[in-house]
N, C-alpha and C positions, 0 to 999 in steps of 0.2 A: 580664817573661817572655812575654806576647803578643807583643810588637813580636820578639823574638827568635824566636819559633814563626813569624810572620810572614815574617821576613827568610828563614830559613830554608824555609820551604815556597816561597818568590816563589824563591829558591835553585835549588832542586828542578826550579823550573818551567825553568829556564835553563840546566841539568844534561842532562833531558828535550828541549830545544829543538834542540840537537846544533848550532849554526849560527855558521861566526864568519865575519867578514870584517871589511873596513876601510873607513870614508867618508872622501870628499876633503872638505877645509875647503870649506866654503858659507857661511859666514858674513863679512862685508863686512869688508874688513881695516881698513875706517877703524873697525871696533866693537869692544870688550872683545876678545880674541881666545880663543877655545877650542880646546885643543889634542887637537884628536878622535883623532889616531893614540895619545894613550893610553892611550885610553876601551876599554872591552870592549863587543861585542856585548848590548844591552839585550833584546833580543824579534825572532825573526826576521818577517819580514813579514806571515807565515800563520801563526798560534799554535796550538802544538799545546795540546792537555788537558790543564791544569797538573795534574791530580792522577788517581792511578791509578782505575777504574771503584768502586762502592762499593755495596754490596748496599742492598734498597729499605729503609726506615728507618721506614715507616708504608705503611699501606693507602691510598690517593687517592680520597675522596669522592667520585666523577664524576654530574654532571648528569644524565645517564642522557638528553639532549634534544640531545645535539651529533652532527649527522649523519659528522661529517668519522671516517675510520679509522685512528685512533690507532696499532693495531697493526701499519698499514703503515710505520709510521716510527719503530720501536720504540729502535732503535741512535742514530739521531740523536736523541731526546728521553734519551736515557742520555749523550748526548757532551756535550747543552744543561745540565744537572743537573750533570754535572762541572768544566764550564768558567762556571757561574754559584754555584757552592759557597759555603754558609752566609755566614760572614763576611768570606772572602775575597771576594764579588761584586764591592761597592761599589769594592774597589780594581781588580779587572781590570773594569770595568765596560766602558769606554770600549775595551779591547783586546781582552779574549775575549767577553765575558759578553754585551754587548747585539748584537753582531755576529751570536751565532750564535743569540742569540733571533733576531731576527731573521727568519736562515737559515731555521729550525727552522719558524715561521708560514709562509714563502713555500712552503719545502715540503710542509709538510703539509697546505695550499691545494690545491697542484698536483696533490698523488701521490693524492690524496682525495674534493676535492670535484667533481671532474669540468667545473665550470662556474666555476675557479679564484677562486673569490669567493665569498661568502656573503650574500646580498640582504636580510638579516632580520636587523637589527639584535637581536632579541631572541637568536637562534639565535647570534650571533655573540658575546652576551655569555655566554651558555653556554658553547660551545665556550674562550672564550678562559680563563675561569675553571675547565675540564676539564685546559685545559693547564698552569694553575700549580699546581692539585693534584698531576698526573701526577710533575711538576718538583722539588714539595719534598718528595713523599713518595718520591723518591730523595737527599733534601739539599739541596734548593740554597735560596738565600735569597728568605725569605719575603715581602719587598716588591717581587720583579721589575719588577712592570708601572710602576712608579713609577720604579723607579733606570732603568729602558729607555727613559721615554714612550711609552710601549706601552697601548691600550686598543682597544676593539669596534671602532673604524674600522676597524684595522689589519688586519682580518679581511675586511673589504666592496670594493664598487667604488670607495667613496669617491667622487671627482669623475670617474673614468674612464668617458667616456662610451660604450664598448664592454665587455660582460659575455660573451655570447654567447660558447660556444668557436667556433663557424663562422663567425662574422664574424673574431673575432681570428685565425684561421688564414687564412683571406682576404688580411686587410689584411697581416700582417706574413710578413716575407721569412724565413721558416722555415730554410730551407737556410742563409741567413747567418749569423743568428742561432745557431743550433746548430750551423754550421761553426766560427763564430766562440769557442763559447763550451764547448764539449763535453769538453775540456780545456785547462786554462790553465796558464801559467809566471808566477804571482802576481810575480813580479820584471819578467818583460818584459809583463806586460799592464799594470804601472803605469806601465812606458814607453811603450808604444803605446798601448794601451788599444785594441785589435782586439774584443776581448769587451761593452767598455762603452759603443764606440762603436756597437756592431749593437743592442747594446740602447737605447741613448735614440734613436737612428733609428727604430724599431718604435715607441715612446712616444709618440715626437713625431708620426709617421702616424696613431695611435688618436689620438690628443685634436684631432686636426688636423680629426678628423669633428665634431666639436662648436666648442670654444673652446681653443685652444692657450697657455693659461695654463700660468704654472711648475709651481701645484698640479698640477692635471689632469697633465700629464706623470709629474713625479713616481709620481702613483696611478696611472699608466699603466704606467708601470717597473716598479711592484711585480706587473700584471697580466703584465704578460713575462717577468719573473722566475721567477712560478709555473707559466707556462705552459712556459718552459724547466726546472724544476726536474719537473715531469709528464713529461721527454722522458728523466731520467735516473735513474739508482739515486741512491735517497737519499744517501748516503755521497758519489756523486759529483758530485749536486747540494749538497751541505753544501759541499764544495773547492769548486767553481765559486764559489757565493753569497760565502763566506767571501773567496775570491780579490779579488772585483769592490771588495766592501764594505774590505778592508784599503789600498786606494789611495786610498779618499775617508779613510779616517780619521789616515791617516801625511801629508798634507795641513795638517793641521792641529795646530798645540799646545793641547792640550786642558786647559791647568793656568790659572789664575785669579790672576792677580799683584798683590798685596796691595800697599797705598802702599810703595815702596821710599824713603819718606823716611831713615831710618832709615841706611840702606844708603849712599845720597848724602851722607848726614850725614859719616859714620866713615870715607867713603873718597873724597868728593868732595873734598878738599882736598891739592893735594900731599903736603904737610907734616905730615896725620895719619897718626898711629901707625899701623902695616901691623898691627901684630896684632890694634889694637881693632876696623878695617878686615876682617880675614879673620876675625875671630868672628863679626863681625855680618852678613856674608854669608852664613857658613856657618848659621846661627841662622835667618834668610829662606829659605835655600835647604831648610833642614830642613824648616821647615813646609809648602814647598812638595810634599815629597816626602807627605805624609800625605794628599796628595788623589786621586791615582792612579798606576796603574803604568801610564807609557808606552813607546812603540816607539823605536829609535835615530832614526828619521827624525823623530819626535815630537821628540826631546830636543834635533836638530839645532835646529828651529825653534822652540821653546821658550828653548833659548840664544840664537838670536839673537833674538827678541823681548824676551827681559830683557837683555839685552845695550843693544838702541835704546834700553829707558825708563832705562838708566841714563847712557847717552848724552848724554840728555834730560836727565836733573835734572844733568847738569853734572859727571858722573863721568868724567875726562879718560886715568888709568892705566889699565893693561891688570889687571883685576881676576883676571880668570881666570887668567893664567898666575902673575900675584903668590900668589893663594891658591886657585893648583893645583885648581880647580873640573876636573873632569871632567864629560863627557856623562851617565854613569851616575850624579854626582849630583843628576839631576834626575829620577832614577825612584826608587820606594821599596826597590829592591836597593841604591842607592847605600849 
């Protein structure tokens, strides 16, 4: 009955999403072949709020010691509660939920603390446990900071050897940066990336004052980030943030591929049974879906990465089109 409430609301969310189109085969014609023109639209590239806004469900204990102003950012910490929701989190974790954490910290850094950072580790461990109060005393699941890796750093300079807002408005090229990034086409900035290149250019000149290490950059980026998310309405710094963040993460297949001996076994051999072959696939691929809900770009690169390791263990037939594997079965809507 879960898994079915489950299907059913991930449903909803794709009902909600309004977005179809069609991807060209990417994957290596020498591998399994997947036939993507069958497949439906899994998640459009900016995900909207799987679930309708939902009245607050408890009072939020607040620290009463976090300087940052919460009620400048009232609508976006209502968008982060909805798109991190109870037991749903864990599965959009990786596509809505930690993203627009995320978001949500950069900007309420920005719109807030004036000096987009918080120097006081003690203050920052307040504020950041004001925020998950705020979060589930509208619903949303109660281990955030753990399913995000999210803790008091994430709130500081970290390694960013520049805090100052007058030095950071100095050093970085304002006009670019905010030409660049003030509104984005989340589809053509994953192609260009006009917005994410002004921004690690800015990063890379702050940490370039110190040691131009990966960290440093990185905790550089989030310094810019905030300082751009101070330059706009919350709601249009939430699109910005969301936009930049959904390119690094359609980049990558995010699912964990368990020994496919099994797999190899029952279909590595010409001459095995096709149906003992497509049970045990689909049996693999099932478990597979229980660990998150990903994006079609996602599922692209997911199929072809389980694709090569079956390659590898000696699986020579076209598996995919033999037992009619779709893209969409490798998200939990499959």
């Amino acid at each position: 009955m879960m898994d079915l409430m489950l299907r059913f609301t991930l449903l909803l969310l794709l009902l909600h999403a309004g977005v179809s189109g069609s991807y060209s085969t990417v994957i290596n014609s020498n591998l399994p072949r997947l036939n993507i023109k069958e497949s439906q639209p899994v998640l459009p590239i900016l995900s909207p709020s799987p679930l309708m806004p939902f009245t607050n469900v408890s009072v939020p204990k607040l620290s009463g010691k976090c300087p940052l102003n919460f009620s400048n950012v009232e609508s976006v910490i209502t968008t982060t509660a909805i798109d991190c929701w109870g037991s749903l989190a864990p599965y959009l974790a990786n596509v809505v939920c930690c993203p627009q954490l995320d978001a949500t910290i950069n900007i309420l850094l920005g719109q807030s603390s004036g000096t987009l950072t918080l120097n006081d580790d003690t203050l920052a461990k307040y504020c950041l446990s004001d925020i998950t109060q705020l979060l589930e005393a509208q619903g949303s699941y109660n281990q955030l900071l753990e399913l995000c890796s999210i803790n008091h750093t994430n709130l500081t300079r970290a390694s960013c050897p520049l805090v100052d807002l007058t030095q950071i408005e100095n050093i970085l090229n304002k006009s670019k940066v905010f030409e660049s990034c003030k509104r984005i086409d989340p589809v053509k900035e994953c192609s260009h990336r006009e917005c994410e290149n002004a921004i690690t250019d800015a990063a890379i000149n702050m940490a370039s004052k110190n040691y131009s290490v990966p960290d440093m950059i990185d905790d550089c980026r989030k310094i810019v980030l905030r300082w751009l998310a101070s330059k706009l309405e919350p709601s249009d710094a939430s699109k910005v943030l969301r936009g930049t963040s959904s390119c690094k993460i359609n980049k990558v297949c995010p699912l964990v591929f368990p020994d496919t001996k099994n797999v190899s076994k029952a279909c590595g051999n010409t001459n095995n049974n096709q149906t003992t072959c497509c049970d045990t696939l689909e049996h693999y691929i099932t478990k597979l879906q229980d660990q998150s809900f990903i994006t079609n770009l996602q599922a692209i690169s997911c199929a072809s990465s389980f694709a090569a390791s079956l390659q590898k263990a000696n699986v020579s037939i076209n598996v995919y089109d033999i037992c009619r594997v779709k893209l969409k079965d490798f998200s939990l809507q499959g």
